[in-house]
N, C-alpha and C positions, 0 to 999 in steps of 0.2 A: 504494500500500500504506500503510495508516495503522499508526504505529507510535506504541504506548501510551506518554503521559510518566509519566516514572518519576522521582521524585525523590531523590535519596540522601539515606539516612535518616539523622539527624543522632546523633551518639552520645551528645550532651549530654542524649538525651531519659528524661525519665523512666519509670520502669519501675511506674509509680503503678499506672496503670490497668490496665496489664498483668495486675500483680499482685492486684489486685481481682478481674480477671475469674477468674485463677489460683483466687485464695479461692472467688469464687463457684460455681466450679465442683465444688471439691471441696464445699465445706457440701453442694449438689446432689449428691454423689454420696454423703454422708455421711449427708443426712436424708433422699433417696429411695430411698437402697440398702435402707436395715433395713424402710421401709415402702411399697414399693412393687418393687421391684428383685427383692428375694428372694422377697416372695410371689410374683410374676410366675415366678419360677424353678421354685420349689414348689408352683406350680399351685393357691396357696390367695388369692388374690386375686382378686377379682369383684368387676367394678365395668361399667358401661356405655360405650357405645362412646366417647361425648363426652369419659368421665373421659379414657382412653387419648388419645384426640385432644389435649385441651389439656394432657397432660401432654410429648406429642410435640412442641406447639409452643414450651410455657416449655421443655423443653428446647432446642430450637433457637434461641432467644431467648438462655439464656443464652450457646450455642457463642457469638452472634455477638457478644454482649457482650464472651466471649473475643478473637475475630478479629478486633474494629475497631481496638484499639489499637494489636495487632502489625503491623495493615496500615499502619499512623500511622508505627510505628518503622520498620519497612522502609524506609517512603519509600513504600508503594506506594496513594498517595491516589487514583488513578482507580477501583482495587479497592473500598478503603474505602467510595467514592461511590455504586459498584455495589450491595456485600455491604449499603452501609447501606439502602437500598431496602427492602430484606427487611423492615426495620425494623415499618413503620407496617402492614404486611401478619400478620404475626408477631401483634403488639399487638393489633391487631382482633381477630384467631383467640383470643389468649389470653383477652383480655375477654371473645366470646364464650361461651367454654368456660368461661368460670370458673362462672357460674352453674350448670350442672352438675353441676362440680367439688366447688362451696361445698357445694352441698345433700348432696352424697355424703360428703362430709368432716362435717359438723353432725350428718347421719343417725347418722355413724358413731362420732360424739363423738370426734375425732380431731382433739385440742389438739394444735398445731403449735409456739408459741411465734415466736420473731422473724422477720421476714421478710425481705427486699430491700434492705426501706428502711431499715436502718439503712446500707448500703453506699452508696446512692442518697445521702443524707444524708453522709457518709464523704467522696464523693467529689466535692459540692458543698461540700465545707469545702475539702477541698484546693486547688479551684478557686479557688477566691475567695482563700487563702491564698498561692498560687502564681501567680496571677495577675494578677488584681484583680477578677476577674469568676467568674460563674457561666455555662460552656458552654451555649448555649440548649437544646441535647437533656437534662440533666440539669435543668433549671431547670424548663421545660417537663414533655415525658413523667416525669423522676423525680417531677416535684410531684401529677402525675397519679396512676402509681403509687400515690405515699404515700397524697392519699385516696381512692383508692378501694378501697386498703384497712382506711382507718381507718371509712368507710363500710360498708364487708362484718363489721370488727365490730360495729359497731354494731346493724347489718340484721340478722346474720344470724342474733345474740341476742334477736328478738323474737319473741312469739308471733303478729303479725298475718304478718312476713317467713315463719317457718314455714309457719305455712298456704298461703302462696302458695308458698313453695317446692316443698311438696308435692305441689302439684295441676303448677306447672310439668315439675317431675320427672315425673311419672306422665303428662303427654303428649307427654314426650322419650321416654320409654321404651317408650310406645303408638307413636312412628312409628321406631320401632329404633335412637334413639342412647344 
């Protein structure tokens, strides 16, 4: 019988990341309640299947933002090792869908203001403040992140990006997502 190691969670740990994920979850539930949450409720949101899907996955992305650290303080790192998994699977999905997403959001002129990264940023400061380093999951996918959305501004304010957004959209939408 194989029995899972568990490590007892140390209580000196900090509640940083914790509590990030804490924030990040409420802003999510803060900035997609009014524009996404309620119309869903009220029946006045229309959007394509793709939007729902990658909004499915950054939500699950954040939970697990949530869950990695608590699983950290527990002590319960084989979990962690597991739940993190999810991670690079999530990411993909997101990435995909965001195209999508982008185009429905531009279509719809629906200025969103700050995103992620400033937490992603936030939480590489801490790092490196607290430790001496930058976690290679933050260093790495946060720096991903950062541009590729500093890229999606830039993109997706143009008018050649437009055109092609357009015509992408409209053969998402021809094969039903």
């Amino acid at each position: 019988m194989h029995v899972p190691h568990v490590v007892r969670a140390r209580p000196s740990r900090s509640w940083f990341f914790s509590i990030v994920g804490g924030i990040g979850l409420f802003a999510v539930a803060i900035g997609f309640g009014r524009t996404y949450a309620v119309p869903m409720a009220r029946g006045t949101f229309v959007a394509s299947a793709a939007v729902h899907v990658h909004g499915a996955l950054a939500f699950a992305w954040v939970l697990l933002f949530v869950a990695q650290p608590l699983l950290v303080r527990w002590g319960r790192l084989g979990w962690h090792r597991r739940v993190g998994r999810a991670g690079l699977p999530l990411a993909v999905g997101v990435a995909v869908t965001m195209v999508p997403a982008g185009v429905f959001q531009a279509t719809r002129d629906a200025a969103a203001g700050g995103g992620p990264d400033v937490w992603i940023v936030v939480a590489m400061v801490h790092d490196r403040l607290t430790r001496g380093a930058v976690h290679p999951v933050p260093a790495w996918a946060g720096s991903a992140v950062i541009l590729e959305q500093s890229f999606e501004v830039f993109a997706f304010d143009t008018p050649l990006w437009r055109s092609i957004a357009q015509k992408l959209y409209g053969w998402l939408r021809s094969i039903g997502l």
